[in-house]
C-alpha positions as CSV (number, residue, x, y, z in Angstrom):
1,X,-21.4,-3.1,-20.7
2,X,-21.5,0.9,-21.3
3,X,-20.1,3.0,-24.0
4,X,-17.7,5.1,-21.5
5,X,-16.6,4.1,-18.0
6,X,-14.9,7.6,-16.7
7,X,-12.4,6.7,-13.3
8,X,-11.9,10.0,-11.0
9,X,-9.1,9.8,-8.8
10,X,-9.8,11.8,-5.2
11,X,-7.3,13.0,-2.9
12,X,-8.4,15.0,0.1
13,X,-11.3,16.6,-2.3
14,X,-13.9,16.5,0.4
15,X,-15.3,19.8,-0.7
16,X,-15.2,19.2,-4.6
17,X,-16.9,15.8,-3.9
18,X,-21.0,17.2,-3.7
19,X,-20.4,18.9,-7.1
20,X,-19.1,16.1,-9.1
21,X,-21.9,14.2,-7.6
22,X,-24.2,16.2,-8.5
23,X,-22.8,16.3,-12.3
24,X,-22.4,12.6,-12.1
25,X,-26.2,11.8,-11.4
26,X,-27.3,14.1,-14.6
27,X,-24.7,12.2,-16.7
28,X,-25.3,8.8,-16.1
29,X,-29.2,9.1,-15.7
30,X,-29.0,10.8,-19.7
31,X,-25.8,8.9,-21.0
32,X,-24.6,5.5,-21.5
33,X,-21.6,6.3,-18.9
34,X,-20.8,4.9,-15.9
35,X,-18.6,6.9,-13.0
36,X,-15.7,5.8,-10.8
37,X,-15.2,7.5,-7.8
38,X,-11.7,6.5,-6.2
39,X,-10.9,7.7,-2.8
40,X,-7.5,7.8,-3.0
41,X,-6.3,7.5,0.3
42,X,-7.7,11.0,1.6
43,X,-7.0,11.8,5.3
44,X,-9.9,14.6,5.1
45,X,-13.8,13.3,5.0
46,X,-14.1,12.7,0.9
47,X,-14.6,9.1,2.2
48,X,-17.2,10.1,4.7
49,X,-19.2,12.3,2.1
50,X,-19.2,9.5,-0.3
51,X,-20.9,7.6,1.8
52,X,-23.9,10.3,2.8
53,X,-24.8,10.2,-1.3
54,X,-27.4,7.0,-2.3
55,X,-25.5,5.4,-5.0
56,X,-27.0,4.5,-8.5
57,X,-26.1,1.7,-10.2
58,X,-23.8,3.8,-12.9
59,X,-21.8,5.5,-9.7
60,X,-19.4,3.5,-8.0
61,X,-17.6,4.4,-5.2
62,X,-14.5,2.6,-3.8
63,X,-11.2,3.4,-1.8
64,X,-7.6,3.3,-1.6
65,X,-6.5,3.3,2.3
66,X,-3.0,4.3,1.4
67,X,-2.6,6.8,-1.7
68,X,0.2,5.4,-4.1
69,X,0.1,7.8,-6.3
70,X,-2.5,9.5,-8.9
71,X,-1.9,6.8,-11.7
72,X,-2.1,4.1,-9.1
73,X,-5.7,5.8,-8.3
74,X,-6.6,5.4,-12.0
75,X,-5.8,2.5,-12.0
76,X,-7.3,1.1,-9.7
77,X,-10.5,2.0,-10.4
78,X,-10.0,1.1,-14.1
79,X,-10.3,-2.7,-12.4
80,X,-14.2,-2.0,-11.7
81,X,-14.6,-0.4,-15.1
82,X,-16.8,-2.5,-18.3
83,X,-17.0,0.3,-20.6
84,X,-16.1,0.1,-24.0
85,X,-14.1,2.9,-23.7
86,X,-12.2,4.1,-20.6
87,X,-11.0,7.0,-19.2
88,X,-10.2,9.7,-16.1
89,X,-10.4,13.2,-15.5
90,X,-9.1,14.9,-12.1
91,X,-11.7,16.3,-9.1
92,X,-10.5,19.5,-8.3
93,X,-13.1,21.2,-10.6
94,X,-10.6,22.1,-13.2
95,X,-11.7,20.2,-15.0
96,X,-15.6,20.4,-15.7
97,X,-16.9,17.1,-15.2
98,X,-19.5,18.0,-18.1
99,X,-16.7,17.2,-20.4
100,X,-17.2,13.9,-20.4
101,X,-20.4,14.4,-22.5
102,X,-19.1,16.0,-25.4
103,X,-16.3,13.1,-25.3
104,X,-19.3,11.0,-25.3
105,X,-20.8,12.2,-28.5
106,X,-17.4,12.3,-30.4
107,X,-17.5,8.7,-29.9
108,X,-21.0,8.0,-30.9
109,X,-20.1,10.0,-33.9
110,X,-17.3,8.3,-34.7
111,X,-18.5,5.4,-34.5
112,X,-21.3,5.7,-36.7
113,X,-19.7,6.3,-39.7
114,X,-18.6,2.8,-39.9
115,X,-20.7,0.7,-37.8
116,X,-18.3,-0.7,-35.3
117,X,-16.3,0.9,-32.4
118,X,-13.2,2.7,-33.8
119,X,-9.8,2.8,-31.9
120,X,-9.8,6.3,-30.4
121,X,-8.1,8.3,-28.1
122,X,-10.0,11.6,-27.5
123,X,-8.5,14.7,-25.0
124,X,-9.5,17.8,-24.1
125,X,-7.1,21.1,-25.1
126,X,-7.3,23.8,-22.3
127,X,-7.8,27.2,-22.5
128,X,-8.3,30.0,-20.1
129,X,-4.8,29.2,-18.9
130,X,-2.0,31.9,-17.9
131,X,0.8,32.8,-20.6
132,X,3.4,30.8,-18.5
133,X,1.6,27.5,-18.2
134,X,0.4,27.9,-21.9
135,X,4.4,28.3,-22.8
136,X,5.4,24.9,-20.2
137,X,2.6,22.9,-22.0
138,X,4.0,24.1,-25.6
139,X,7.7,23.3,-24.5
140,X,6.6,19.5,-23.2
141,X,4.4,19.1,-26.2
142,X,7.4,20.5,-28.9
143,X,9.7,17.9,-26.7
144,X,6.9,15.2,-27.1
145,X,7.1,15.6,-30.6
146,X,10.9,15.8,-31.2
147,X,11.3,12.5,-29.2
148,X,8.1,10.5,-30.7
149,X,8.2,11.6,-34.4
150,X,5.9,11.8,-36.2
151,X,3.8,11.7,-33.4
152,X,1.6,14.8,-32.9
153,X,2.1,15.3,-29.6
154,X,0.1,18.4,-27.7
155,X,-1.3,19.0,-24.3
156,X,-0.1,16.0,-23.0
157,X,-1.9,16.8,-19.2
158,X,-5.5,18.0,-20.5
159,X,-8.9,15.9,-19.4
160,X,-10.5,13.9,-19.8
161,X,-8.2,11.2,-21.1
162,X,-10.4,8.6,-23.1
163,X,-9.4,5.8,-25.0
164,X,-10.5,2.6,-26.7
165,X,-10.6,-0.1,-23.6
166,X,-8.1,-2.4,-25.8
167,X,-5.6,0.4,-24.3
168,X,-6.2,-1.4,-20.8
169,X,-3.6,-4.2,-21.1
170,X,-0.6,-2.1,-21.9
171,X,-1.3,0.2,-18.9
172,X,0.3,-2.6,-16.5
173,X,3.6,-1.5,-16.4
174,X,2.5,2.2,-16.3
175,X,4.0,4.2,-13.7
176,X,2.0,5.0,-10.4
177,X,2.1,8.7,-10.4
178,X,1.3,11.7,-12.6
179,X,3.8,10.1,-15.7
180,X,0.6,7.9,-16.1
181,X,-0.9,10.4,-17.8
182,X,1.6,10.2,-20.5
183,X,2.6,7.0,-21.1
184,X,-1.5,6.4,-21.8
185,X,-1.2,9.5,-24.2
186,X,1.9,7.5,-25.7
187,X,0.4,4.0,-25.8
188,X,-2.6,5.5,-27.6
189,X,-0.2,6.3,-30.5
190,X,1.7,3.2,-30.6
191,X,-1.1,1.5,-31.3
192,X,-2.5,4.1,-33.9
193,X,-5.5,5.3,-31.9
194,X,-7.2,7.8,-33.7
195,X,-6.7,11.1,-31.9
196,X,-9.6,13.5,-31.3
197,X,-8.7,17.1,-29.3
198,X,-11.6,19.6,-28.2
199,X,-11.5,22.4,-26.4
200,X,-12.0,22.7,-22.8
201,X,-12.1,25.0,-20.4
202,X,-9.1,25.4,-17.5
203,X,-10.5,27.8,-14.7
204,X,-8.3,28.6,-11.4
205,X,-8.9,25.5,-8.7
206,X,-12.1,26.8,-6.7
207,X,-11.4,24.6,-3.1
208,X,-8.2,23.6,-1.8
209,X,-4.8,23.5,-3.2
210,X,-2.7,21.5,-6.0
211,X,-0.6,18.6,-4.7
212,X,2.2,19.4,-6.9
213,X,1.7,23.5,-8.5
214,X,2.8,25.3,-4.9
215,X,5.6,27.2,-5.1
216,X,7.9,27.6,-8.5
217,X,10.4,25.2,-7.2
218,X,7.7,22.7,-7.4
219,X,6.6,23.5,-10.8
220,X,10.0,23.1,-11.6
221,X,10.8,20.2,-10.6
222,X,7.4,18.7,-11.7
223,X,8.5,19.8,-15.6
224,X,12.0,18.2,-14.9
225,X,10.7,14.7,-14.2
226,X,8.0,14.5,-16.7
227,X,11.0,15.6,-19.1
228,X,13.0,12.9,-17.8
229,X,10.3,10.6,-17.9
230,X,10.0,11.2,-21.3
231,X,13.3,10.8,-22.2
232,X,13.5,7.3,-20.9
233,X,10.5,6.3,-22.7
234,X,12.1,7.5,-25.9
235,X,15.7,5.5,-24.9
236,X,14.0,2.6,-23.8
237,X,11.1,2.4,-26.5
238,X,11.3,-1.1,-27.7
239,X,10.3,-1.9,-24.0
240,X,7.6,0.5,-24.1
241,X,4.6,-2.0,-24.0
């Protein structure tokens, strides 16, 4: 078993792909984390360039023929995962994949000032973000917080996401797309994870394009459903495991 096992979801990242890998090979040959890769149902070559890298035996590659949706991506690599602690973080480069390190050490530290693996959820905050998306991810946090008082809800989308891997059980009825971010933020409270922010940074996306930021109708209507979403969490809460 290792201390972290870290799922990355990968939709037509083909060109993001030999970076990560590249990170990934320093991290797990100097940290007790394994890595995840998920092809989620690409149609460019991320499969194909997976394949040209010799796998290690903390680097796991596997794939999704149909993509079902970014949670359904997590989740299915979560079912190869036997770390102590899991976790994701997304492969556009956003989100460096270095990250994962100093989640690593907030654990170890954690952990030693009892002796025993604590219940923790730990998340990066983002910065180097424009006004406007710093303003949407106060509003949905503010709205978090007045639905799931006294919760202290904040930057519910930043990465990495890692929690305790008692977490895994509730994540069954999570929902298959970008929600699952956070209803694992939400479960992480209900079962009184300790939470643990730290800064990361949130540069502009260096290949390709978002599957869901294009246009302002888009962002849009990405803040109405994660409101909604939300909001039928909060009216149906007693089913919320």
């Amino acid at each position: 078993m290792t201390l972290i096992s870290l799922v990355i979801p990968c939709y037509n990242e083909s060109l993001s792909i030999p970076t990560l890998l590249k990170k990934a090979k320093y991290i797990t040959s100097n940290y007790d984390i394994e890595i995840i890769f998920v092809d989620n149902g690409s149609k460019d070559k991320t499969w194909e360039i997976m394949q040209d890298f010799n796998l290690k035996n903390k680097i796991k590659f596997i794939r999704l023929k149909n993509n079902q949706g970014y949670g359904k991506g997590i989740k299915f690599g979560l079912e190869y995962a036997t770390g102590s602690y899991i976790g994701w973080t997304h492969a556009d480069l956003q989100t460096d994949l270095f990250d994962i390190m100093v989640a690593y050490e907030n654990i170890q530290k954690e952990n030693l000032k009892n002796n025993k693996q604590n219940l923790l959820a730990i998340k990066g905050i983002r910065y180097g973000r424009t006004f406007f998306e710093n303003f949407i991810s106060f509003g949905m946090s503010t709205i978090g917080r007045l639905f799931f008082f006294p919760w202290d809800i904040q930057e519910i989308n930043a990465q990495p996401s890692i929690y305790h891997s008692s977490i895994k059980k509730y994540l069954n009825k999570s929902p298959n797309d970008y929600n699952f971010d956070i209803y694992a933020y939400l479960i992480s409270f209900y079962l009184n994870f300790k939470q643990i922010r730290f800064p990361v940074l949130f540069p502009s996306r260096i290949y390709g394009k978002s599957h869901w930021n294009i246009n302002p109708f888009s962002k849009f209507k990405f803040i109405i459903n994660t409101f909604m979403f939300m909001f039928k969490i909060f009216l149906k809460f007693k089913n919320f495991k």
